[in-house]
N, C-alpha and C positions, 0 to 999 in steps of 0.2 A: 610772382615770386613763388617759391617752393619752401615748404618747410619740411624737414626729417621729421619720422617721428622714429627713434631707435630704445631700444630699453632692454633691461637682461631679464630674465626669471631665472633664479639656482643658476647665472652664471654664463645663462644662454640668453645671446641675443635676438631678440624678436626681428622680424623683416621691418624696413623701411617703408611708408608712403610718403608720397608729396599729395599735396594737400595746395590746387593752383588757386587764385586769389584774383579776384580782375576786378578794380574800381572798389568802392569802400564799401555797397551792400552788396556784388555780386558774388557767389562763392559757387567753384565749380566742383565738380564730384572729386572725389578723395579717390587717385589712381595710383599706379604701379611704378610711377613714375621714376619713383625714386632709388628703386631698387638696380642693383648692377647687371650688368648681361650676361656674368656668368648663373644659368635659370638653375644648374645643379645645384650651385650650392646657397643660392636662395631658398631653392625648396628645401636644402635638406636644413635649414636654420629654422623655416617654418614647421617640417618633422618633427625638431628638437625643441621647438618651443610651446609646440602641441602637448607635446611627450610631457616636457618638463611642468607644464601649468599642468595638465590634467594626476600628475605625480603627487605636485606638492596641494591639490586638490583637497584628491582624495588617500590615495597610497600606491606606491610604485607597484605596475603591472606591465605587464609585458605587449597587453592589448592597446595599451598608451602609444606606443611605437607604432603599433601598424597601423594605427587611427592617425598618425603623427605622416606616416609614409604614404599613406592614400592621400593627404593634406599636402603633401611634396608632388604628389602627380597631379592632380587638380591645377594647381598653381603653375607647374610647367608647362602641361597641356593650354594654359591660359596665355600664356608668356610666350610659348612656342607660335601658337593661333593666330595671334595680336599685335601688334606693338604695343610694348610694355605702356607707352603712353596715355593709350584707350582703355587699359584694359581698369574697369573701375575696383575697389574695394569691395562695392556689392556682388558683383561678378565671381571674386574668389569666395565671397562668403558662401551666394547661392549655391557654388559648384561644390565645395566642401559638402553643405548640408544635405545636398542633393546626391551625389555620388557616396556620402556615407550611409545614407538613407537606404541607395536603393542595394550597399553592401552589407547592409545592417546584422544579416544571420552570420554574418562573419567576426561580428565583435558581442554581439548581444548579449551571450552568457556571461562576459566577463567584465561589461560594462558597468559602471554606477551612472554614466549621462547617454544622453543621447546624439544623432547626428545633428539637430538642432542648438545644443547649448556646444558643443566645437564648431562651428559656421558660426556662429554669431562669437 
């Protein structure tokens, strides 16, 4: 079975996983599943909701957005790559944290977190 996980921050919806379930102790990795096949406006929900938790954080900046849009490409490149089915939860996290990482002098001056606490 499949469960949604969906929820708002300030009004913005967070992306979907399915979360599959097989027999009563078995539990499979937490994938993409569940999210729709249009990948654009998945990632750009996941932008907005980067945006919007790292906003109400700390305080609205404009480096929130493009840390929020790099989080949109990650995601698509993944979705794009894959089928949404395989593609696991740890998968976008690594890739967020790793691709903000290695864009890092692009957001640094203006950050208060880093590529690690957006990935996780």
């Amino acid at each position: 079975s499949f469960t949604f996980f969906r929820q708002r921050i300030n009004g913005v919806r967070t992306n979907g996983f399915a979360l599959s379930v097989s027999g009563s102790n078995n539990i499979e990795m937490l994938t993409c599943a569940g999210l729709t096949d249009d990948f654009e406006n998945e990632g750009q929900l996941m932008a907005e909701s980067v945006a919007a938790w790292l906003d109400q954080e700390w305080m609205p900046q404009e480096v929130h957005m493009r840390m929020g849009q790099c989080a949109k490409g990650v995601l698509i490149q993944l979705l794009t790559d894959k089928n949404k089915e395989s593609v696991e939860v740890a998968d976008v996290m690594m890739g967020i944290s790793d691709t903000l990482h290695g864009r890092w002098s692009e957001y640094n001056d203006d950050a208060f977190v880093n590529a690690w606490d957006i990935g996780n």
